[in-house]
PyMOL Python script that loads the backbone (N, CA, C, O; Angstrom):
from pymol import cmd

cmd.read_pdbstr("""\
ATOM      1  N   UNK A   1      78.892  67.035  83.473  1.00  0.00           N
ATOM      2  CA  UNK A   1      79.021  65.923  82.592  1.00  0.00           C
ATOM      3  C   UNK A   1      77.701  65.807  81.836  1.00  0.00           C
ATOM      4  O   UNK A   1      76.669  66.134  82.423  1.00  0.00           O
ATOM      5  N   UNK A   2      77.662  65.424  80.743  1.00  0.00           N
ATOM      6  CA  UNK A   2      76.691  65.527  79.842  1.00  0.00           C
ATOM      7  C   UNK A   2      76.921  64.105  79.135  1.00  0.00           C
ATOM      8  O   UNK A   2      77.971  63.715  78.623  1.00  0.00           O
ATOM      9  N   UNK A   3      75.883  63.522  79.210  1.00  0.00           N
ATOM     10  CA  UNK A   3      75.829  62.232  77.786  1.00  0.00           C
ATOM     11  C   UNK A   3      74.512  62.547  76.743  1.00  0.00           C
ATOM     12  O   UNK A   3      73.604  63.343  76.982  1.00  0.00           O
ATOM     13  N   UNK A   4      74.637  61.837  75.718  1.00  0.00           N
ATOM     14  CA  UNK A   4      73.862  62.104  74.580  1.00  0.00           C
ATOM     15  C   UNK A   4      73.512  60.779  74.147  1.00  0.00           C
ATOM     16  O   UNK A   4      74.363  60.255  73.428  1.00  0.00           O
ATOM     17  N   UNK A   5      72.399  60.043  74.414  1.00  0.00           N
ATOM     18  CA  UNK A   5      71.701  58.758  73.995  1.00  0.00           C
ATOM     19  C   UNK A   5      70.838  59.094  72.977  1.00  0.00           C
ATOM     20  O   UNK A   5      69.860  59.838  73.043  1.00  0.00           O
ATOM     21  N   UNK A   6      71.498  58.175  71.535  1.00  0.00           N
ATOM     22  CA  UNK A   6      70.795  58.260  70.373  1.00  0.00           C
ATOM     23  C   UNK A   6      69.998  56.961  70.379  1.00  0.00           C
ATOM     24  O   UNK A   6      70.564  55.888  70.592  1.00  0.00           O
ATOM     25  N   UNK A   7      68.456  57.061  70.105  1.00  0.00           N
ATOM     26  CA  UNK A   7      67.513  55.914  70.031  1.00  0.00           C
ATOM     27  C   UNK A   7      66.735  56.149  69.212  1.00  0.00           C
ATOM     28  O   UNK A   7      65.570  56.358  69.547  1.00  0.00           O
ATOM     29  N   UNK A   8      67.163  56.196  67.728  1.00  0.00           N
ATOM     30  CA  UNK A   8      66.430  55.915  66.889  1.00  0.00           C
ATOM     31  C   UNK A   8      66.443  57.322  66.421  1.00  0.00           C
ATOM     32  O   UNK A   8      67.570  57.675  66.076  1.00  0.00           O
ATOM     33  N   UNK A   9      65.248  58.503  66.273  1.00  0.00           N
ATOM     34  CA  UNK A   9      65.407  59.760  65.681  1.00  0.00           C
ATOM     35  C   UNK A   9      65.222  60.775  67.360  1.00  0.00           C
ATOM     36  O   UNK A   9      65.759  61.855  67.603  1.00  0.00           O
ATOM     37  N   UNK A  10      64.415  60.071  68.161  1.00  0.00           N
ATOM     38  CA  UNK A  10      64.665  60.907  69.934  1.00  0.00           C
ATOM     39  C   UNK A  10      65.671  60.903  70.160  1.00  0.00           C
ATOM     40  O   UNK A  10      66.380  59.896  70.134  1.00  0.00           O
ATOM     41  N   UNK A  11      65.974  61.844  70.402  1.00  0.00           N
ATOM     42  CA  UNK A  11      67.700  62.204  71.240  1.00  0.00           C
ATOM     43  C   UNK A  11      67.230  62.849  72.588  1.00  0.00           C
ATOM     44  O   UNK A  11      66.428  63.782  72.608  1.00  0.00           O
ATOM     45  N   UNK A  12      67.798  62.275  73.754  1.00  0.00           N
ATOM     46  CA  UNK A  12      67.768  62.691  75.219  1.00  0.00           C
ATOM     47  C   UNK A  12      69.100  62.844  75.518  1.00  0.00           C
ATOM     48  O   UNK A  12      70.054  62.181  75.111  1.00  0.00           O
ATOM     49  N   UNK A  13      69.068  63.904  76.367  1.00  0.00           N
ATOM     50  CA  UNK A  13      70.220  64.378  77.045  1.00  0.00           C
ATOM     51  C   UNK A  13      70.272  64.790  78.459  1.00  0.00           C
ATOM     52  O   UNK A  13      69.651  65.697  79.012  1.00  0.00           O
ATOM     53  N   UNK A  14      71.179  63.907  78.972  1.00  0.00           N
ATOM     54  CA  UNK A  14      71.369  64.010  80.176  1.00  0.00           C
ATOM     55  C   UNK A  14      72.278  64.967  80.608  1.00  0.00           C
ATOM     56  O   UNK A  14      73.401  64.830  80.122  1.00  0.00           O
ATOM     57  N   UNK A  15      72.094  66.113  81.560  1.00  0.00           N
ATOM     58  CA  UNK A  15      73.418  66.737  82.556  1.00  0.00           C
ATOM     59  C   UNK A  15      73.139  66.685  84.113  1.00  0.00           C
ATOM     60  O   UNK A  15      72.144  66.993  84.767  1.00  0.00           O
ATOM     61  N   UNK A  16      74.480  66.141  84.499  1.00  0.00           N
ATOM     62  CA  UNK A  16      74.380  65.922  85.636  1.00  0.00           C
ATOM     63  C   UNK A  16      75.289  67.302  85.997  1.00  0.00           C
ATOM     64  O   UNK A  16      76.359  67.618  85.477  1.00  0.00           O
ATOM     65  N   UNK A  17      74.464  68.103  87.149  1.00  0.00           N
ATOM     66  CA  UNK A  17      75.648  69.216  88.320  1.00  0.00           C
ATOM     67  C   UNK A  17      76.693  68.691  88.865  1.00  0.00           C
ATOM     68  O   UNK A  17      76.812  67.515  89.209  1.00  0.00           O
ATOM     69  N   UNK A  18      77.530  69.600  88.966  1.00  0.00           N
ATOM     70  CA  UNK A  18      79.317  69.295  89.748  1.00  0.00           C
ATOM     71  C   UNK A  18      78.817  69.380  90.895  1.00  0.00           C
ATOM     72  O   UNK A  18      78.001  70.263  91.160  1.00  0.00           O
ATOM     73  N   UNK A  19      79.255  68.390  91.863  1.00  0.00           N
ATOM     74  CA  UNK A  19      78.715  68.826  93.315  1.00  0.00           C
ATOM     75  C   UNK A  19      79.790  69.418  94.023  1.00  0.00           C
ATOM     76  O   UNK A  19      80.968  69.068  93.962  1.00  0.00           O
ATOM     77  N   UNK A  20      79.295  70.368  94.720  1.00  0.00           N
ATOM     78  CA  UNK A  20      80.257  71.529  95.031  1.00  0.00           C
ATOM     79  C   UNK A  20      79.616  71.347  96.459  1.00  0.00           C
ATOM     80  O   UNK A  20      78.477  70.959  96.719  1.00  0.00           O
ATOM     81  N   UNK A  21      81.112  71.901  97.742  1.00  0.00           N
ATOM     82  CA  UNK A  21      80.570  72.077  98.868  1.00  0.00           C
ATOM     83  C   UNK A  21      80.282  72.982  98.879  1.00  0.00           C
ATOM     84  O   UNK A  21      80.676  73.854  98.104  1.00  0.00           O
ATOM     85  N   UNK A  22      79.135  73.174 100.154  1.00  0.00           N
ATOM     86  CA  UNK A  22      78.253  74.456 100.640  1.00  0.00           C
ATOM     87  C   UNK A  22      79.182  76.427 101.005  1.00  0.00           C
ATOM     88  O   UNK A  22      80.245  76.587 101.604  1.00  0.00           O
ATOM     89  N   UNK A  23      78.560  77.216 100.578  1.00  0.00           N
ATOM     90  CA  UNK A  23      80.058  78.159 100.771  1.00  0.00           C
ATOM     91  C   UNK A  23      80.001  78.336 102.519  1.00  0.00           C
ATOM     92  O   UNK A  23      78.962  78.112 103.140  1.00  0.00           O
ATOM     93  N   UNK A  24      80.825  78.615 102.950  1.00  0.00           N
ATOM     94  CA  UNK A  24      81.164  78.692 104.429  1.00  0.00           C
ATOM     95  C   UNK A  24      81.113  80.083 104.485  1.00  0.00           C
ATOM     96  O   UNK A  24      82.150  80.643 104.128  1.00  0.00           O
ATOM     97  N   UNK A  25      80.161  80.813 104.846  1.00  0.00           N
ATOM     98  CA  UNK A  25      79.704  81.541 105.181  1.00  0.00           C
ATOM     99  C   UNK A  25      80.305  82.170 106.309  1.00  0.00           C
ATOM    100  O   UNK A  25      79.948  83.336 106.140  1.00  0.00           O
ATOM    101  N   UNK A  26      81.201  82.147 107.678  1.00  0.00           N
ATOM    102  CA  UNK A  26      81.720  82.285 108.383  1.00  0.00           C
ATOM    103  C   UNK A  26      82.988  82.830 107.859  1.00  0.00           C
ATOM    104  O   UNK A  26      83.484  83.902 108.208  1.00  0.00           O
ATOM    105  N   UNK A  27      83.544  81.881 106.864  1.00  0.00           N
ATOM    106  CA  UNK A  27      84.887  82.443 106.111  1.00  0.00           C
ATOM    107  C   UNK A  27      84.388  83.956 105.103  1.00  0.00           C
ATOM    108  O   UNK A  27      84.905  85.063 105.255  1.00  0.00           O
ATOM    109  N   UNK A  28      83.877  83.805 104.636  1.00  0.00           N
ATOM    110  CA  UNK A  28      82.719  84.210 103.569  1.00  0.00           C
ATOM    111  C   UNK A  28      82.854  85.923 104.600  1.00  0.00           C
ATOM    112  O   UNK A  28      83.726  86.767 104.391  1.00  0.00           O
ATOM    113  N   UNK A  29      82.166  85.994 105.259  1.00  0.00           N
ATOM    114  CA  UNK A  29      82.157  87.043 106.183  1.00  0.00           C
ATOM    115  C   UNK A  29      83.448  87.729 106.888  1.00  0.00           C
ATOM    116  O   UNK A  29      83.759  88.911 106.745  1.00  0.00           O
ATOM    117  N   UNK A  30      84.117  86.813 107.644  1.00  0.00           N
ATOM    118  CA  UNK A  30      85.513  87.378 107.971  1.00  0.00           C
ATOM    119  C   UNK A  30      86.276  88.037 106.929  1.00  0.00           C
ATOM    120  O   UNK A  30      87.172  88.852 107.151  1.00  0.00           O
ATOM    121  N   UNK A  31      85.955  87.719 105.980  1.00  0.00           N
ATOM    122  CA  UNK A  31      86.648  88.004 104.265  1.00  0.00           C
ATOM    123  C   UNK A  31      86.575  89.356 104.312  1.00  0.00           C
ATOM    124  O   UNK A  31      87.540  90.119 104.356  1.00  0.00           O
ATOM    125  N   UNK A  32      84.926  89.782 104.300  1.00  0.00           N
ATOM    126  CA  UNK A  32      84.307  91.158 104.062  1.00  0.00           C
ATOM    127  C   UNK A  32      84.350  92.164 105.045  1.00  0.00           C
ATOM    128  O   UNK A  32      84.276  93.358 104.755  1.00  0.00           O
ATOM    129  N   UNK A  33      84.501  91.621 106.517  1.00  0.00           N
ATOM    130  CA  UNK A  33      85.041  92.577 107.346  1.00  0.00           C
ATOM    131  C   UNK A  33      86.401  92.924 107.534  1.00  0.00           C
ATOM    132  O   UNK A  33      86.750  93.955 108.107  1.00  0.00           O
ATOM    133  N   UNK A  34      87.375  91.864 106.939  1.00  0.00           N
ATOM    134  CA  UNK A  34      88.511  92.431 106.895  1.00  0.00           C
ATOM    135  C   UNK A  34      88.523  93.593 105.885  1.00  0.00           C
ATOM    136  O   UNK A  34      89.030  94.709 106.001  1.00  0.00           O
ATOM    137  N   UNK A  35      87.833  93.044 104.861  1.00  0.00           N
ATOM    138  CA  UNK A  35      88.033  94.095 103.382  1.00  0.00           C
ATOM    139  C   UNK A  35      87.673  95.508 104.037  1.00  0.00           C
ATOM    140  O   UNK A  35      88.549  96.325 104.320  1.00  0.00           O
ATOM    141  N   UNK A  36      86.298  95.729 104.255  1.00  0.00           N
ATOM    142  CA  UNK A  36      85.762  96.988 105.379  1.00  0.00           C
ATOM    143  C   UNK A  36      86.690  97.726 106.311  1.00  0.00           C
ATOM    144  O   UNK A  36      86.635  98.956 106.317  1.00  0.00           O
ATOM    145  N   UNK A  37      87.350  97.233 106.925  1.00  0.00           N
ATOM    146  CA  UNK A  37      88.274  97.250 107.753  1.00  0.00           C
ATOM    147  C   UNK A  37      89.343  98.215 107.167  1.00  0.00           C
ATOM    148  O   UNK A  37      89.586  99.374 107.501  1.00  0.00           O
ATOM    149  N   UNK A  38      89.916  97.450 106.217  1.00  0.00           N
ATOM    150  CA  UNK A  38      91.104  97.720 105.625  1.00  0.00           C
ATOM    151  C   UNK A  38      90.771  99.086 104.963  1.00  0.00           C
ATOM    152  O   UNK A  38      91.259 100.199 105.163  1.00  0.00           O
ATOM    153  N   UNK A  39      89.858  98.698 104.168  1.00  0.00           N
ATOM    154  CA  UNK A  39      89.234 100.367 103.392  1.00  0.00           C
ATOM    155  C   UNK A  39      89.120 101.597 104.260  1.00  0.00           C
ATOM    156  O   UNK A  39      89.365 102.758 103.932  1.00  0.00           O
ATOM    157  N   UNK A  40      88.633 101.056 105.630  1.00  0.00           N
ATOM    158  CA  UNK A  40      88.300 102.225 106.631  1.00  0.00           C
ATOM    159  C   UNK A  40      89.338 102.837 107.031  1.00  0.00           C
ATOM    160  O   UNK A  40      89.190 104.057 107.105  1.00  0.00           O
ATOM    161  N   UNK A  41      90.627 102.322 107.401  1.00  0.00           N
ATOM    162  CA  UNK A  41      92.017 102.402 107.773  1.00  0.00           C
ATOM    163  C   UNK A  41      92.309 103.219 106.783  1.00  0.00           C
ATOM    164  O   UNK A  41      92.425 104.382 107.167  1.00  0.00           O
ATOM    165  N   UNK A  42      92.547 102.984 105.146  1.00  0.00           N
ATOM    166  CA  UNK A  42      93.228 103.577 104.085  1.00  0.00           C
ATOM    167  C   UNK A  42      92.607 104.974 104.101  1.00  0.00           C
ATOM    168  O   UNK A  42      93.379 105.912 103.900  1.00  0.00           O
ATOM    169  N   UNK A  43      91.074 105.287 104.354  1.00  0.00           N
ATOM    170  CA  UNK A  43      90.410 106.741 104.221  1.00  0.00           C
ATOM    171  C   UNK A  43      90.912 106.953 105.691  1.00  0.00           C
ATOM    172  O   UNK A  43      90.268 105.947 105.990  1.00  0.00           O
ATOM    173  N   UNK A  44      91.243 107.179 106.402  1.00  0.00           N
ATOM    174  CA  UNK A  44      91.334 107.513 108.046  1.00  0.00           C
ATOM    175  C   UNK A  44      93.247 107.796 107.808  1.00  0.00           C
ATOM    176  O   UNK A  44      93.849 108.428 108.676  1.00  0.00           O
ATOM    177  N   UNK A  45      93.751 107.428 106.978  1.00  0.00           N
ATOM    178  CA  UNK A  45      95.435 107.513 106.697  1.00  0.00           C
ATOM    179  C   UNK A  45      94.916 108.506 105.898  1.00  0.00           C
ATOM    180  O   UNK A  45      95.257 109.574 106.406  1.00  0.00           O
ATOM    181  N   UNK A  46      94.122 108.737 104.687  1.00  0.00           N
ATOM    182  CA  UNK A  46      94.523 109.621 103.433  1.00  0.00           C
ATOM    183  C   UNK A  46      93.903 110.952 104.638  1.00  0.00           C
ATOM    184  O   UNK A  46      94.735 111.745 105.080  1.00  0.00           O
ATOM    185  N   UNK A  47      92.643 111.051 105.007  1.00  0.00           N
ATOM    186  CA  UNK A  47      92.007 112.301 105.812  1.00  0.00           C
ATOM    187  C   UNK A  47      93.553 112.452 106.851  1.00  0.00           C
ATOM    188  O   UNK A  47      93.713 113.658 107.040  1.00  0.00           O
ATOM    189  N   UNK A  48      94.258 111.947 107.286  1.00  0.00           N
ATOM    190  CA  UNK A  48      95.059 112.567 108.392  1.00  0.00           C
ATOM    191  C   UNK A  48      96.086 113.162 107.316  1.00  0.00           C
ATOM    192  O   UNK A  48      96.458 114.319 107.516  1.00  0.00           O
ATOM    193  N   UNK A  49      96.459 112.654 106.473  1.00  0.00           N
ATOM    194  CA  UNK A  49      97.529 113.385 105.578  1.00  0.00           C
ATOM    195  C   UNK A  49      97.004 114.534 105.295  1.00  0.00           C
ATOM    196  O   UNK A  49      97.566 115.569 105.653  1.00  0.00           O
ATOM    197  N   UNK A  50      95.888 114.545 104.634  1.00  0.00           N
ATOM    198  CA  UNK A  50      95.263 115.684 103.978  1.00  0.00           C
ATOM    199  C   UNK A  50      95.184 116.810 105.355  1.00  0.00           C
ATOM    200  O   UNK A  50      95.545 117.969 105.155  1.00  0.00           O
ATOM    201  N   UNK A  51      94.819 116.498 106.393  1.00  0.00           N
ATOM    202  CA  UNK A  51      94.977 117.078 107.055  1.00  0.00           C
ATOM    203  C   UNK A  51      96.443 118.310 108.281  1.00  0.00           C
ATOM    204  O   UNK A  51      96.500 119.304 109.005  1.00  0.00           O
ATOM    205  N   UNK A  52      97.428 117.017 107.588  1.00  0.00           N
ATOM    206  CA  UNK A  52      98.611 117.203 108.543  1.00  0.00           C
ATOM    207  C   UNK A  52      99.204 118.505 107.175  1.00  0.00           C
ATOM    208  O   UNK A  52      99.919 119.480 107.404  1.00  0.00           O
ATOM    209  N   UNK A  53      98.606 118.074 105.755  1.00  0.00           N
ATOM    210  CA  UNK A  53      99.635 119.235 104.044  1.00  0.00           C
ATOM    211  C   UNK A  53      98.860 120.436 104.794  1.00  0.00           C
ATOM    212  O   UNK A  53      99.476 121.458 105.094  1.00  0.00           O
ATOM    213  N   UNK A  54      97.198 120.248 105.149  1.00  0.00           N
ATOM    214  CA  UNK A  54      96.381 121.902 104.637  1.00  0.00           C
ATOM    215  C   UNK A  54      97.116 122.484 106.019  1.00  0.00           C
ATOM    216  O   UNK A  54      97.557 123.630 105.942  1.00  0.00           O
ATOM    217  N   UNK A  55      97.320 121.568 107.625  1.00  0.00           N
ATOM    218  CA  UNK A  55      97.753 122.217 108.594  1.00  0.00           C
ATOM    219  C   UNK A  55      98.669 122.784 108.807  1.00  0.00           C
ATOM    220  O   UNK A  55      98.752 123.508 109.799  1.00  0.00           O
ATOM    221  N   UNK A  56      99.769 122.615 107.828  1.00  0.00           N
ATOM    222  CA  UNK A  56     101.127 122.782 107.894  1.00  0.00           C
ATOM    223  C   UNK A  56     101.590 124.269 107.138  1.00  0.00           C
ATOM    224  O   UNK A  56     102.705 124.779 107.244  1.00  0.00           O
ATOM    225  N   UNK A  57     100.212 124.924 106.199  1.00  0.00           N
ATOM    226  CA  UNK A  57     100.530 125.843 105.281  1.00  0.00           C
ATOM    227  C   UNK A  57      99.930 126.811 105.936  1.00  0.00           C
ATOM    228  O   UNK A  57      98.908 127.322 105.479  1.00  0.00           O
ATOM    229  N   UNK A  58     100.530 127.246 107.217  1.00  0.00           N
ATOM    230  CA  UNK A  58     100.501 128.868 107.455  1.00  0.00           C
ATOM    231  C   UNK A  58      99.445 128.719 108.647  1.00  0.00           C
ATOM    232  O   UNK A  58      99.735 129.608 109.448  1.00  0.00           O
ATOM    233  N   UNK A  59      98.376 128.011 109.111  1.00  0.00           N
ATOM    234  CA  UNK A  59      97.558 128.259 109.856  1.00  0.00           C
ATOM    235  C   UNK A  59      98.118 128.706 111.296  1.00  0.00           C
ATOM    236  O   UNK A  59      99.264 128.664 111.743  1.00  0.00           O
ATOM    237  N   UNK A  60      96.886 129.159 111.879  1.00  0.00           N
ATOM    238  CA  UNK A  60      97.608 129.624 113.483  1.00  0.00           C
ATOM    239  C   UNK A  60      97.302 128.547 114.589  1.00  0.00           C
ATOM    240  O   UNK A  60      96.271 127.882 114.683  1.00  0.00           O
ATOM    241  N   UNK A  61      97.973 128.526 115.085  1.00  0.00           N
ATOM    242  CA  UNK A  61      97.601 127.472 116.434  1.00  0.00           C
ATOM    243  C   UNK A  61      96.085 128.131 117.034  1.00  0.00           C
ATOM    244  O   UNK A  61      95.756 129.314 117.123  1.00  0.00           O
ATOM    245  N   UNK A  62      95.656 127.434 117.238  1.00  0.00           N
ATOM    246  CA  UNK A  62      94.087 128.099 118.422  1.00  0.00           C
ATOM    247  C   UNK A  62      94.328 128.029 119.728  1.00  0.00           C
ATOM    248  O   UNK A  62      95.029 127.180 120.277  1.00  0.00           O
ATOM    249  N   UNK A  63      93.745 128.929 120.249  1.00  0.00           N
ATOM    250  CA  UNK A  63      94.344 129.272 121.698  1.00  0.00           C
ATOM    251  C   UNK A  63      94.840 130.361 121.952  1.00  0.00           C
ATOM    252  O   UNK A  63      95.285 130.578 123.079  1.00  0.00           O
ATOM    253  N   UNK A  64      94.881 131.317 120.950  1.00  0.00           N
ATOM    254  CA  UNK A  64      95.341 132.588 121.037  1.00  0.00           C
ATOM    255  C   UNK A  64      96.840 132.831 121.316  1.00  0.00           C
ATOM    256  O   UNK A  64      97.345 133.879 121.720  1.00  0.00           O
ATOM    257  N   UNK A  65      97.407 131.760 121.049  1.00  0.00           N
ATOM    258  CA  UNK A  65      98.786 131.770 121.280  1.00  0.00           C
ATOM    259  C   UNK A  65      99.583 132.213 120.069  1.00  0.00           C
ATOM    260  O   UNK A  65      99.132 131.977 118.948  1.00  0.00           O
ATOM    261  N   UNK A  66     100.864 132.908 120.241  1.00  0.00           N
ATOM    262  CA  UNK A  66     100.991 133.379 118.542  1.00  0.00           C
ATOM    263  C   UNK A  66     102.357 132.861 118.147  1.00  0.00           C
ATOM    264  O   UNK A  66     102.772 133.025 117.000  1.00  0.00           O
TER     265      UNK A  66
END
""", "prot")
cmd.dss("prot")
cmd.show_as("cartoon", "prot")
cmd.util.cbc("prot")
cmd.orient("prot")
């Protein structure tokens, strides 16, 4: 909010801040480890795929088994 008091040829201007609550930091955090989380999961799914296409094209079992 802002007012504008004219007195004569001085002009002052007032702004007052929105008061906002404090950020919750606790929420704030759970946020970012879920996000972490989730990202870690999605690379750990794409590496097993990638892994299950290259395994599937011809390689040999190990173990000397044929």
């Amino acid at each position: 909010m802002s007012r504008t008091y004219h007195h004569g040829k001085d002009r002052r201007i007032r702004v007052r801040g929105v008061k906002r609550r404090p950020t919750d930091l606790r929420r704030l955090a759970r946020a970012l480890i879920e996000l972490e989380y989730q990202a870690a999961q999605d690379q750990a799914d794409a590496e097993a795929e990638h892994r299950a296409r290259s395994g599937a094209k011809g390689r040999k079992p190990k173990g000397g088994q044929a």
